[in-house]
N, C-alpha and C positions, 0 to 999 in steps of 0.2 A: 430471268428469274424463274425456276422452278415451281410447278405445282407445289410439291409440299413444302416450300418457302411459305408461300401465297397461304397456304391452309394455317400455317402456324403463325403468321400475323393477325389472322383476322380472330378475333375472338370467339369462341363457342359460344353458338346461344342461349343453350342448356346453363352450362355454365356462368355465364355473363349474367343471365337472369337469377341465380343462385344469391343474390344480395342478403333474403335474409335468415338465409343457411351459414354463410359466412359472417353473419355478424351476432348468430348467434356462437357460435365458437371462441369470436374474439372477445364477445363478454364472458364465456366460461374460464377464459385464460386469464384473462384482466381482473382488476378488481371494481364492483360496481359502479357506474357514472363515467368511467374515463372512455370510452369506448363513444366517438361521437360522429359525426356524418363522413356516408360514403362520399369517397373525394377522387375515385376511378380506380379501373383494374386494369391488366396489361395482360395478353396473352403469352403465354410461359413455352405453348408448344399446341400439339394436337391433341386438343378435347383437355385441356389443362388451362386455367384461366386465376388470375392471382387478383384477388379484390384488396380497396386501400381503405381505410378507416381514419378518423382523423383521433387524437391521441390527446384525453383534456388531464393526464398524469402531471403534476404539478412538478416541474424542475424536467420535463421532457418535450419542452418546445419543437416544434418539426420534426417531429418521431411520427411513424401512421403503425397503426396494427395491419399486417401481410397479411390476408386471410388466403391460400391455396388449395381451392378445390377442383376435381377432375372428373374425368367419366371417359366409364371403359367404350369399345368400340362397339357400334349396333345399342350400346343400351341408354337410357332414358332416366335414370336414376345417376345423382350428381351424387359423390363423394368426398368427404373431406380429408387433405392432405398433410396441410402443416398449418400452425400458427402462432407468426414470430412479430416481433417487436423491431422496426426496421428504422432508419433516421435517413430523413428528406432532406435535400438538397438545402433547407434551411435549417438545418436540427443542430439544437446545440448538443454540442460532443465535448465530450472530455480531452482534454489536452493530452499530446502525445507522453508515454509513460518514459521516464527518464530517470536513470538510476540516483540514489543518492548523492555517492561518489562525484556524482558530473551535475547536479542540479544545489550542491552546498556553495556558496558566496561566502564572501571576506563580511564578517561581521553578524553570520547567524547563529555562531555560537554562542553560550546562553551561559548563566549559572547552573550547575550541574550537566550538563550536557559531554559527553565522552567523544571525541574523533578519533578513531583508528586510524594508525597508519600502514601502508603495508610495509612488508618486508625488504625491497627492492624500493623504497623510495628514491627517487632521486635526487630530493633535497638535502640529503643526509647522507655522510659515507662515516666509517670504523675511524674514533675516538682514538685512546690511547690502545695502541696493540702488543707494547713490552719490545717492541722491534726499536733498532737505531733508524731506520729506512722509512721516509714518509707512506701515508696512506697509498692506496693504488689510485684513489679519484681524486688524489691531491694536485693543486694547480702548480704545486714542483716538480713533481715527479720525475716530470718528462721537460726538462727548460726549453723553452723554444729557442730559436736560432739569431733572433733576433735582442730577445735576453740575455744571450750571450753574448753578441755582439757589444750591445748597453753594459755589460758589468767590464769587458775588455777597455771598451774606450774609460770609464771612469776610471779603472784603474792605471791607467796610461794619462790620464791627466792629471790624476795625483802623483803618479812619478815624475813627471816633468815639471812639479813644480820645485821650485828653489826651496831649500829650509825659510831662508827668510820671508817668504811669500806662505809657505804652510804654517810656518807660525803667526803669523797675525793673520791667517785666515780660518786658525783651528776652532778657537775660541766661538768665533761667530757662525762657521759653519756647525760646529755643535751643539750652541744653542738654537739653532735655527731648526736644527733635526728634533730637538726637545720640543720644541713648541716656546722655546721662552723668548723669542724676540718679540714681546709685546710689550707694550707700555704698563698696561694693566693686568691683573689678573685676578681670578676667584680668591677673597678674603674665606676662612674659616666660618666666618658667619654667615656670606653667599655660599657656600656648599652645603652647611648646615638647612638652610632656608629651601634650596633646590631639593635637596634629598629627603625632605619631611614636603614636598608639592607629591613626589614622585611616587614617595610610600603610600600617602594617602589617595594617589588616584590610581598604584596600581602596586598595592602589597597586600602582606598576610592577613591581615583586616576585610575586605572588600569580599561580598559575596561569591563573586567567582575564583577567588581562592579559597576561600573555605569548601565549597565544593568541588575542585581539583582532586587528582589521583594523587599527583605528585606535584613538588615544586619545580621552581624556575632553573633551580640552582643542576637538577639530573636531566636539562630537556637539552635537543640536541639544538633547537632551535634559539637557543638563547646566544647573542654575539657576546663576548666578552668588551667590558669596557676597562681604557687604561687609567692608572691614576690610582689614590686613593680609594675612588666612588667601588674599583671593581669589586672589595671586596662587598661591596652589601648591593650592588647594581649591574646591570645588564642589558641589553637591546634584545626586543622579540624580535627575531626573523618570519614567523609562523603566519603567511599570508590569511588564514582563518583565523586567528584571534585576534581578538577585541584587542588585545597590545600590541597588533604588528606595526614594526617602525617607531616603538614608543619605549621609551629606558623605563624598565620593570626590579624592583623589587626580586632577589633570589628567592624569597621565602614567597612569593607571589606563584599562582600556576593555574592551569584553563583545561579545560577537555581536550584541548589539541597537543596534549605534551606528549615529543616523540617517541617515547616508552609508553604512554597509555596502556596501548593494546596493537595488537597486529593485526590487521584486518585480514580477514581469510579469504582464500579464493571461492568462489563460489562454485557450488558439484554442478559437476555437468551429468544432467537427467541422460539415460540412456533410451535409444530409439525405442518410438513405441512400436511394440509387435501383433497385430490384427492377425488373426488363426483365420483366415475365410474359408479356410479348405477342410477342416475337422470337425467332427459332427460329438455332440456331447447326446451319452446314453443315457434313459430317462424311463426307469422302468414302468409299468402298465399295472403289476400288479405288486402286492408286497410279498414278503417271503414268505415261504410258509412255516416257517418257528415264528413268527412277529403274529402279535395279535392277541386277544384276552382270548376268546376261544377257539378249542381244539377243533384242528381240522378232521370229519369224521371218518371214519372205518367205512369200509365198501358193507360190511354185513350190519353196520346200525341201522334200526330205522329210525328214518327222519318223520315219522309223523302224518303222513300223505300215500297213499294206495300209489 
């Protein structure tokens, strides 16, 4: 270990004895009363020594006030250098900062509350576009290999069947694709009953649709339901609303509706620029038109032999 290692651990004494030079600084910066017992300093470097204070700021548990004073070399007079508000090894600190975007949950949408989406979502691809040709992020687009294979064999075992075997199988295999080989089914007045649950716990009525941009019925996030129900009902897909996964009312809508708004990118600030190297002019005197009175004539006299 080096001498001036050795110099710069050990504390100045000048310095070190500076307690109540340093603590009167840290109650100049503070506000009256918080400012409470020395609790140790640390040597910074040579003839530099950092005093600690202890911090009775209410809501600033384990915080100490830095107090840094120094002294030049050969001299005898301590200096003050900085002083800053620092958090101890026990200090409560604020929770790391974390964007909106990434810190919003399924269910903290609110009445009246707005969620933009961005532009590029990826829950969402281009509705109707006037083209015969599915979307581009559509799940047909592109058939896999294996879908092909599946629609090949199905229709190779529909050909192989006999007439008399597709006829008494048409019947039943078509209602079976309906939904109708059930014994029972929703009477008029079970739909009725269902659809006045659904309105009332998530339609045009209820606070968070009065406060909506728009309805259910222009969000991208709304699944379509079949049947009758579709035309007055719906499923939310919209992981952030209060109706995700719950059949909603079309006249129903929330801050997360995928038209809302489009969230914009955020500017990126450009580097800052520090001039260390240019020096700003700063004149001594003012000009000589500036001023209430006239600057004299070499042949005036001024009043004085």
């Amino acid at each position: 270990m080096s001498a001036a290692t050795t110099r710069s651990r050990t504390p100045d004494r000048l310095c070190a004895e500076a307690v109540d030079q340093a603590r009167s600084a840290a109650e100049e910066a503070a506000a009256p009363g918080v400012v409470g017992e020395h609790v140790g300093l640390v040597s910074e470097g040579d003839r530099v020594v950092t005093h600690f204070f202890e911090c009775k700021e209410p809501g600033y548990r384990g915080w100490r006030w830095a107090v840094t004073v120094a002294r030049a070399s050969r001299a005898k007079l301590v200096t003050l250098d900085e002083t800053v508000l620092l958090p101890g090894s026990d200090a409560l600190l604020a929770p790391e900062w974390v964007p909106w975007s990434e810190r919003l949950r399924p269910g903290d949408l609110g009445p009246g509350d707005l969620l933009p989406t961005e532009a590029e979502d990826l829950r969402l691809e281009p509705g109707f576009t006037g083209e015969e040709g599915p979307p581009p992020n559509s799940v047909i687009a592109e058939p896999s290999h294996d879908l092909a294979e599946r629609v090949e064999a199905e229709d190779a075992e529909l050909t192989d069947r006999t007439p008399a075997a597709a006829a008494r199988g048409g019947i039943a295999s078509l209602a079976e694709e309906l939904g109708m080989r059930r014994a029972r089914v929703l009477s008029r007045y079970g739909l009725h009953l269902a659809a006045d649950r659904w309105d009332e716990a998530f339609g045009a009525r209820t606070p968070m649709a009065q406060a909506a941009p728009a309805a259910c019925v222009t969000c991208g996030f709304l699944v379509p339901m079949a049947g009758s129900l579709r035309q007055a009902f719906g499923v939310c897909a919209n992981e952030f609303s209060p109706a995700d996964g719950r059949v909603v009312s079309l006249a129903y809508g929330c801050g997360g509706h995928s038209e809302a708004a489009v969230m914009p990118k955020p500017p990126q600030p450009s580097p800052p620029v520090l001039d260390s190297l240019g020096a700003d002019e700063f004149p001594l005197h003012p000009p000589r038109p500036s001023g209430s009175v006239p600057s004299p004539t070499p042949d005036e006299d001024l009043g004085h032999s």
